[in-house]
N, C-alpha and C positions, 0 to 999 in steps of 0.2 A: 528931407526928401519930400518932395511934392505929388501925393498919386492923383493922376489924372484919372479920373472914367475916359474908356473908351466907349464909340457909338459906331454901331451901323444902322442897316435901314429896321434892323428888327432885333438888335438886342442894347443893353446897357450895361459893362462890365468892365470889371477892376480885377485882372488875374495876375499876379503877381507868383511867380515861380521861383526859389534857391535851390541850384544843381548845385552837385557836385561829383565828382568824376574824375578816373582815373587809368592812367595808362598801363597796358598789362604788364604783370610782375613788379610793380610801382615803382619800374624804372624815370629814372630821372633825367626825361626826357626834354626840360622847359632850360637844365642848363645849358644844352646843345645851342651853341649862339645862332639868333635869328628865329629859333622853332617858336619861343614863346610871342614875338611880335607876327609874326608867318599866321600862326594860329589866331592871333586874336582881330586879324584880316580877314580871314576864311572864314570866324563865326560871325563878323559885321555881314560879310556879305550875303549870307547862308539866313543869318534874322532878317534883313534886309527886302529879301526876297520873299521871304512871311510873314511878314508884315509884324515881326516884333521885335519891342524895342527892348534891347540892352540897359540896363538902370548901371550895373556893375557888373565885371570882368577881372579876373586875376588869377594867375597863377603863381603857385608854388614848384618847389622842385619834381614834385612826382603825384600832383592831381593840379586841378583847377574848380572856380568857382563863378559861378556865372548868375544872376540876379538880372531877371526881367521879366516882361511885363509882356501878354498875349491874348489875342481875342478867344471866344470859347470855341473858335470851331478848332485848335489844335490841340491835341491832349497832351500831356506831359513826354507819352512816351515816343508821338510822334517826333516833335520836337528834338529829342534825344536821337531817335534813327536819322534827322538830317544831321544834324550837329557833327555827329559822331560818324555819320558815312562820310561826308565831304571832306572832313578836318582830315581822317585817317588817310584817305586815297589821296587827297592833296599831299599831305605830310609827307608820307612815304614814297611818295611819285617824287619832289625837288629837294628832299632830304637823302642823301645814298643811305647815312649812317642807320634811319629808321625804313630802307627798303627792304630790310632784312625780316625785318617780320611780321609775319602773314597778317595781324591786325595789329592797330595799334591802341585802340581802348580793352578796356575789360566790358564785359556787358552790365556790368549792375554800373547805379548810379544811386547818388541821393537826392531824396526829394524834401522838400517843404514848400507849402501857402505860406501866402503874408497879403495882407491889405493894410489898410489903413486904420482899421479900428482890430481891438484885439478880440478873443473868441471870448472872453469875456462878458464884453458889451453885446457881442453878438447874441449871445445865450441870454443875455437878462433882458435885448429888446424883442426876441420871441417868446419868451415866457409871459413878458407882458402885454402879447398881442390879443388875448381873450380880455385884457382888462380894459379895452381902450373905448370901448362904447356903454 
């Protein structure tokens, strides 16, 4: 995998996010034919629109996993209230089977960072910033 820095006019950043997330009562809603490619249209378009890009996508039968890459002005959890408002209200709007109920994620999700160097390196080249002069 290739991390790019991203740029604007006034920052320089590498945010690389891993969700993961699932639908309430961990129903296994991704068998339902069409829901898991349906879904994975509606978060293209949804990152799309915020200007963040998808590195990876997948689902399993009763969560999904999403891996991308975002500038700092959206915090993790924003992110999560689009994802998860659009997907739901689309879903359950051209789905009958998933109109029945009243949300379709659960509220928690999981998180984790990643960039391209490990926190390792990170920790050993601040430590060594009082030594450099």
């Amino acid at each position: 995998m290739d991390n790019k820095y991203r740029t604007t006019t006034t920052t320089v950043s590498l945010i690389n996010y891993h969700f993961v997330f699932c639908p309430r009562y961990r129903r296994k809603i991704f068998n339902i034919p069409k829901v898991e490619e349906r879904f994975k249209e509606l978060v293209k378009e949804t990152c799309d629109d915020l200007d963040i890009e998808i590195i990876a996508i997948e689902c399993d039968k009763d969560h999904t996993h999403m891996f991308v890459n975002c500038l700092p002005t959206l915090s993790p959890s924003d992110i999560m209230q689009k994802i998860k408002g659009v997907t739901s209200r689309e879903l359950r709007k051209e789905f009958a089977i998933l109109s029945k109920m009243p949300s379709l994620w659960t509220r928690s999700y999981f998180i984790s960072t990643a960039g391209n160097v490990c926190s390792e390196t990170i920790k050993q080249y601040v430590e060594n910033q009082k030594n450099r002069y």
